[in-house]
C-alpha positions in Angstrom: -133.1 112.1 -125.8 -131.0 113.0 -123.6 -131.4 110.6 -121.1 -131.7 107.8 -123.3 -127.7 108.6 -124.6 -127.0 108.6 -121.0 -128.9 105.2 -120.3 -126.8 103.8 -123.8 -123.4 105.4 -122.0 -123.3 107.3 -124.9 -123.6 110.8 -124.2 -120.5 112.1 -125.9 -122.4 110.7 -129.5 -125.7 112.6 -128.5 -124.7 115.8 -130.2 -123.1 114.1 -133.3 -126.4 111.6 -133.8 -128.4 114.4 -134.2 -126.4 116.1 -136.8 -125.7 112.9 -138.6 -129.8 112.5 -138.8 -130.2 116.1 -139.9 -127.8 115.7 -142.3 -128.9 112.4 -143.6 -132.8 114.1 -143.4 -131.4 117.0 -145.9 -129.5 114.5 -148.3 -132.2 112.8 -148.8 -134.4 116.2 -149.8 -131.9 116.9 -151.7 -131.0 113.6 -153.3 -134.4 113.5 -155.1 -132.7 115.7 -157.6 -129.4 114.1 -157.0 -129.2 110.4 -157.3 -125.9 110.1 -156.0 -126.6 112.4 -152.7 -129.3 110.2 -152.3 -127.8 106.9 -152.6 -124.8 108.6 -149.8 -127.6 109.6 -147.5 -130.0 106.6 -147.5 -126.6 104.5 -146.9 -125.4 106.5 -144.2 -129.0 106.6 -142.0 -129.0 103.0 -143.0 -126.3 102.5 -140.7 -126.9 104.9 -138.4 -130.0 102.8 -137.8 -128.4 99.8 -137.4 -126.3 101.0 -135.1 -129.0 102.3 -133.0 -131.1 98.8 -133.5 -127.4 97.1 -132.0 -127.7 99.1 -129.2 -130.9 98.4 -128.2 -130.5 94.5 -128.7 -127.2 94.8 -126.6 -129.6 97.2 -124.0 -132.1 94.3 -123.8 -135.0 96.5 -124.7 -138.4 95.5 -125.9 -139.1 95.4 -130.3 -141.8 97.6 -129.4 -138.9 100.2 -128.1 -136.8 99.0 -130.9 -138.9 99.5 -133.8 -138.8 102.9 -135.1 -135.0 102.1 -135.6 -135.9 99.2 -137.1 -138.5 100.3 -139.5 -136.3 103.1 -140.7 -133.1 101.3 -141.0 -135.4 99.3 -143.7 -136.9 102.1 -145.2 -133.6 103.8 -145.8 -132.3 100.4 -147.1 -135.3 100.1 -149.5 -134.2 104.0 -150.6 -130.8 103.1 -151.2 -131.4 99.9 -153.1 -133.8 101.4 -155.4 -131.3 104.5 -155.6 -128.3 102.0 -156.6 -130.7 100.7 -159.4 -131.2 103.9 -161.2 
């Protein structure tokens, strides 16, 4: 992962991604007894993930390289809609 950060010329955000997804990861454990953690942390991978499938338009890269960001940015968005409606 490492490299790739470097690659983005984001390397100072490579430590804070990762804690931001862990975060996120935990809310959402935690926000299936919790609607409203759950609503925060679907939101906030959400755009994480949308941020991440900006960089790799702006990068040029493939949608095969792009879509795991892609399919979890919707997947979180699905979460948090369904979240808001409860």
């Amino acid at each position: 992962m490492k490299s790739e950060f470097k690659r983005f010329n984001l390397e100072k955000l490579g430590l804070l991604t990762v804690i931001l997804e862990f975060v996120g990861a935990t809310g959402l454990l935690i926000g299936l007894l919790y609607n409203p953690i759950l609503i925060i942390s679907s939101g906030g991978l959400t755009l994480l993930m949308l941020l991440g499938t900006i960089v790799r338009i702006r990068l040029k890269d493939s949608l095969w390289i792009s879509l795991p960001a892609l399919f979890y940015m919707f997947l979180n968005g699905y979460l948090f809609f369904e979240a808001i409606k409860n």
